[in-house]
PATORPA-214209 format. One record per residue: x negated, y, z of N, C-alpha, C, O, CB in turn; chain; residue number from 0. Coordinates in nm, 3 decimals, padded with zeros to 5 digits. Glycine has a CB too. Layout:
# residues N
X_Y_Z_X_Y_Z_X_Y_Z_X_Y_Z_X_Y_Z_A_NUM
...
# end
This chain:
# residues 72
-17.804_12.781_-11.955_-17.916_12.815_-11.871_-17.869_12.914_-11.766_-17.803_13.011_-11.803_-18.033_12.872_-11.954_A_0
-17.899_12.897_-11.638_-17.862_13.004_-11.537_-17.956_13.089_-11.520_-18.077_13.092_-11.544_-17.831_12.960_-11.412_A_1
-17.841_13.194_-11.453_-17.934_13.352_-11.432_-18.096_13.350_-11.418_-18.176_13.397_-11.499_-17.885_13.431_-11.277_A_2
-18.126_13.283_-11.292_-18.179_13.295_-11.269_-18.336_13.219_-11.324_-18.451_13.234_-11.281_-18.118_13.305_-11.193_A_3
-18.284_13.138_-11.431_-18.422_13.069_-11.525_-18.475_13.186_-11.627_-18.594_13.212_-11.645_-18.368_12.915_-11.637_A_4
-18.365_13.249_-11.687_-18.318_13.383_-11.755_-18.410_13.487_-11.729_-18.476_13.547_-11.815_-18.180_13.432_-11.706_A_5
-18.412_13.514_-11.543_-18.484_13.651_-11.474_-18.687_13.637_-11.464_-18.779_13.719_-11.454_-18.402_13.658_-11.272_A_6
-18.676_13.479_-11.475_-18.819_13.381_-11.416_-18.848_13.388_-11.583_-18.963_13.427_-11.603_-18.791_13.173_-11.316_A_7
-18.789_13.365_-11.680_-18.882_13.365_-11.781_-18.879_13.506_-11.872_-18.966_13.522_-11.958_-18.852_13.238_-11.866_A_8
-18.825_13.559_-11.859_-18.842_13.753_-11.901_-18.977_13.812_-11.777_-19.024_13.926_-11.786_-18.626_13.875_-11.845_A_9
-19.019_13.715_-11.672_-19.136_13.767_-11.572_-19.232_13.711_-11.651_-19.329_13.785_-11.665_-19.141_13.718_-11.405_A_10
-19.239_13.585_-11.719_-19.342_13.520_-11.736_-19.348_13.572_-11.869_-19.463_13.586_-11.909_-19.342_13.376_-11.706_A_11
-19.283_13.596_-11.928_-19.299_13.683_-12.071_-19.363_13.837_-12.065_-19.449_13.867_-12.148_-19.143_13.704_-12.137_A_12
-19.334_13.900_-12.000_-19.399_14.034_-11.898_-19.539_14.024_-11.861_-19.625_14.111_-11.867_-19.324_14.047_-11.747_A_13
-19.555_13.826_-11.794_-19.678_13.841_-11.781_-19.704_13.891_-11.595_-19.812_13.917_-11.541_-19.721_13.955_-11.908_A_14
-19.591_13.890_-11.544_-19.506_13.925_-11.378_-19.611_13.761_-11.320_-19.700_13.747_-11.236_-19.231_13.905_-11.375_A_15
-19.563_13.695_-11.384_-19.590_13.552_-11.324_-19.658_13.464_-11.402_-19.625_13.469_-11.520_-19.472_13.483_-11.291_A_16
-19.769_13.361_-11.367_-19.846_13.306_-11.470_-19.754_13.169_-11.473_-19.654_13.123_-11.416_-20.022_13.291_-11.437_A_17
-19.835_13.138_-11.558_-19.795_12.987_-11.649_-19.755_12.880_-11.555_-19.649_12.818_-11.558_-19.934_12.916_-11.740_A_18
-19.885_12.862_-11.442_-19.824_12.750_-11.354_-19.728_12.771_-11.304_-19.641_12.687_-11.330_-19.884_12.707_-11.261_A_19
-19.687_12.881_-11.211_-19.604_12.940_-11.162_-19.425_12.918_-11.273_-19.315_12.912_-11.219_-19.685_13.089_-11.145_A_20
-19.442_12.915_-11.378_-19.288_12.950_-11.422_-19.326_12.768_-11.460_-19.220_12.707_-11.450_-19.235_13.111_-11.581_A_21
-19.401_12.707_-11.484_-19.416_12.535_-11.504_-19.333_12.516_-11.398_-19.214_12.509_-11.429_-19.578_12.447_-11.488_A_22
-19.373_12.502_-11.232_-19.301_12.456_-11.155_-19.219_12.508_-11.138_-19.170_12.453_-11.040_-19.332_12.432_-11.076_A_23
-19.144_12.602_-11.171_-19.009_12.621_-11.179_-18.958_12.585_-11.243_-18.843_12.573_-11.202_-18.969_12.698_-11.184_A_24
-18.978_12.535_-11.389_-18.892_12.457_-11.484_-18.930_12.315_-11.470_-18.876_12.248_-11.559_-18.908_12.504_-11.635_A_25
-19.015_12.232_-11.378_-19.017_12.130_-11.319_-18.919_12.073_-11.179_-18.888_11.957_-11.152_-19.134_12.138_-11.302_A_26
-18.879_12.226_-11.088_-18.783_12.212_-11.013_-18.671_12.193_-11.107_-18.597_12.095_-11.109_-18.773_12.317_-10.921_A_27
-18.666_12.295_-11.186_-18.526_12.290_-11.251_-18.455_12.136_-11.323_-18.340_12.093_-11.321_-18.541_12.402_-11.373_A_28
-18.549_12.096_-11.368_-18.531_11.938_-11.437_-18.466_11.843_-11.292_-18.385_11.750_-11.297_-18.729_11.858_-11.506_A_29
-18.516_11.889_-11.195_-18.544_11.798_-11.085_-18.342_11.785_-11.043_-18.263_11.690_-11.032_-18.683_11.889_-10.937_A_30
-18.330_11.957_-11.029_-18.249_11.991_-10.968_-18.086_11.944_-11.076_-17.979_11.916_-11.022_-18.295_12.144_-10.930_A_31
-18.103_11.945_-11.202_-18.048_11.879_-11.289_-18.020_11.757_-11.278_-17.903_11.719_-11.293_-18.099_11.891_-11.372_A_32
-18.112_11.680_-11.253_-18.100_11.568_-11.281_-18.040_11.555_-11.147_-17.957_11.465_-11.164_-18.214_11.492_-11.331_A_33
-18.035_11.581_-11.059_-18.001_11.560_-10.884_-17.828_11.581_-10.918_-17.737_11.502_-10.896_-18.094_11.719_-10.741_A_34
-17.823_11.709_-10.976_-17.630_11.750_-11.022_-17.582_11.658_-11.079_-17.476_11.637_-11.021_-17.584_11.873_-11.132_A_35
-17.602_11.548_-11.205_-17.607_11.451_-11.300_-17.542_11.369_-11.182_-17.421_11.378_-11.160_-17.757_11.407_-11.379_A_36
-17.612_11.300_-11.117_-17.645_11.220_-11.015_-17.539_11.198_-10.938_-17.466_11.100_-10.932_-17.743_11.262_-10.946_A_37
-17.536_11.340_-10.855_-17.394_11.372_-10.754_-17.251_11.365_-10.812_-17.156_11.344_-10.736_-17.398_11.525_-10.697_A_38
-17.234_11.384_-10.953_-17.125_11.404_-11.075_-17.058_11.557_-11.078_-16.953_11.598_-11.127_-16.991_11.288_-11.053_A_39
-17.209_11.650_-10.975_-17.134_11.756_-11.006_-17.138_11.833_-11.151_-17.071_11.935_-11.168_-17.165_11.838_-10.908_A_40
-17.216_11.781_-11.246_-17.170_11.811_-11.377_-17.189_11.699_-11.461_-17.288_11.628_-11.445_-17.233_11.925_-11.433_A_41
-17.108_11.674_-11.547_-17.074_11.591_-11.651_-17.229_11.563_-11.786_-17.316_11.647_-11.808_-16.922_11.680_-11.719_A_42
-17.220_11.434_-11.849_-17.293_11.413_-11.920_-17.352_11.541_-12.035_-17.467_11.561_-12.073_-17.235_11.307_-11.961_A_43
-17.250_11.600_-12.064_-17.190_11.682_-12.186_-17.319_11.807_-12.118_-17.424_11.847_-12.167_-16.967_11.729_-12.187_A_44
-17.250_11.838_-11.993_-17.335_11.977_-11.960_-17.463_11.935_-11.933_-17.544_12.005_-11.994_-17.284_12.067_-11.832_A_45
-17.520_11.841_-11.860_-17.626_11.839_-11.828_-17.723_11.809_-11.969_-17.831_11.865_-11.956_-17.627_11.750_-11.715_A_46
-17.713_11.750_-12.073_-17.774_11.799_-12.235_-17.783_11.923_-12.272_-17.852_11.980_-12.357_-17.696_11.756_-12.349_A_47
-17.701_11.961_-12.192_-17.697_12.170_-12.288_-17.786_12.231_-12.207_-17.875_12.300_-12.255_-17.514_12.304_-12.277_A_48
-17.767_12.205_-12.033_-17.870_12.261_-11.967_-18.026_12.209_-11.978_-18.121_12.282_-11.945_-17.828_12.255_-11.842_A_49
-18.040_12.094_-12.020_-18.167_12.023_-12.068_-18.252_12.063_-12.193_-18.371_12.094_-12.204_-18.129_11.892_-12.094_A_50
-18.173_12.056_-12.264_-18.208_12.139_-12.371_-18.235_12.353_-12.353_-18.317_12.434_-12.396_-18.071_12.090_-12.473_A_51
-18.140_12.358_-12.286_-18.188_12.506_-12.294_-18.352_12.547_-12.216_-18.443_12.622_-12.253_-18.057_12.597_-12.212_A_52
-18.335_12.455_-12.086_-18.456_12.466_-12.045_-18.587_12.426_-12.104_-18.699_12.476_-12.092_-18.448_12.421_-11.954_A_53
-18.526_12.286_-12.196_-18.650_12.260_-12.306_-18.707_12.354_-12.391_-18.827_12.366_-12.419_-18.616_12.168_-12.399_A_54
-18.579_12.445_-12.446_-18.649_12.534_-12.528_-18.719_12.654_-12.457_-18.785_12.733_-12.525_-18.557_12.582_-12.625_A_55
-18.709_12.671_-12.324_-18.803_12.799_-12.269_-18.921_12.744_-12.241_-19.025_12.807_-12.260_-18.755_12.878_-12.136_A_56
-18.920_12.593_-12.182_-19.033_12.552_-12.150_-19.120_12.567_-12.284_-19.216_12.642_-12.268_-19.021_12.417_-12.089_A_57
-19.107_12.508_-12.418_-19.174_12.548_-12.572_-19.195_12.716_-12.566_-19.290_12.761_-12.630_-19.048_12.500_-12.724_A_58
-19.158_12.757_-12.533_-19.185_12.934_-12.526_-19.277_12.968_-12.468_-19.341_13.066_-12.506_-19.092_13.021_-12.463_A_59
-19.319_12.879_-12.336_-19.459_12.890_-12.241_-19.598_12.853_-12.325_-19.711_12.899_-12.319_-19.449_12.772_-12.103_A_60
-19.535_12.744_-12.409_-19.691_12.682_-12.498_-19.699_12.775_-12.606_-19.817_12.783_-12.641_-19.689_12.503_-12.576_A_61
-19.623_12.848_-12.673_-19.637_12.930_-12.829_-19.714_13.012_-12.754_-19.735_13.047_-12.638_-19.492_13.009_-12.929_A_62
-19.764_13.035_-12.916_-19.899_13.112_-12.895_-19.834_13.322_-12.965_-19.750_13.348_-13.050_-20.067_12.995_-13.041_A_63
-19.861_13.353_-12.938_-19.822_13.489_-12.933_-19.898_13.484_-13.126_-20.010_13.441_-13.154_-19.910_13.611_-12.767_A_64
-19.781_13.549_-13.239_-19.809_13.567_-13.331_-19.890_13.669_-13.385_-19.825_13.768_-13.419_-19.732_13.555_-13.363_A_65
-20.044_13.678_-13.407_-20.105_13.784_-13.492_-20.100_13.781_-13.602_-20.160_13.693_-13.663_-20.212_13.803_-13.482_A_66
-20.026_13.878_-13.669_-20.084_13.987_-13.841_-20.177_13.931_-13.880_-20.229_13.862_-13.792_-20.148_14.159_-13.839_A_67
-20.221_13.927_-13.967_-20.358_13.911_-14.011_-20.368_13.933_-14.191_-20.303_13.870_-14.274_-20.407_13.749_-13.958_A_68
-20.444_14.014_-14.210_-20.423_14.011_-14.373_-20.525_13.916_-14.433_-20.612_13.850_-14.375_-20.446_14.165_-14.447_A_69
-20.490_13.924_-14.582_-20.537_13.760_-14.682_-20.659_13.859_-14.718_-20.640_13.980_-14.706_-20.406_13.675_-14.864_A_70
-20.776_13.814_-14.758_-20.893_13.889_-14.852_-20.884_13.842_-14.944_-20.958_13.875_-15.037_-21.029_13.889_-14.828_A_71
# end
């Protein structure tokens, strides 16, 4: 994952930037991936690792923030 998906989702975790806002950025990012794929400026191998890493921040946008809660 590059720097700069890194800097965009520590904002949206902060709460800096809302939801749609870091969506279309990890909708450019897919875009912009798949465009590198394409050109052969990166190989099959990398573009899975970068796919996946972005998959897993994008799942970080939908979790729901964990509350405590005690049993009665």
């Amino acid at each position: 994952m590059n720097h700069e998906l890194r800097i965009l989702h520590k904002k949206f975790i902060d709460g800096e930037i809302s939801r749609q806002e870091f969506s279309g950025y990890i909708q450019a990012e897919f875009a912009k991936l798949e465009d590198e794929l394409m050109e052969g400026a990166i190989t099959p191998d990398e573009h899975i690792e970068r796919y996946n890493a972005i998959i897993e921040k994008e799942a970080e946008m939908h979790a729901e923030a964990f509350q405590p809660h005690e049993h009665i």
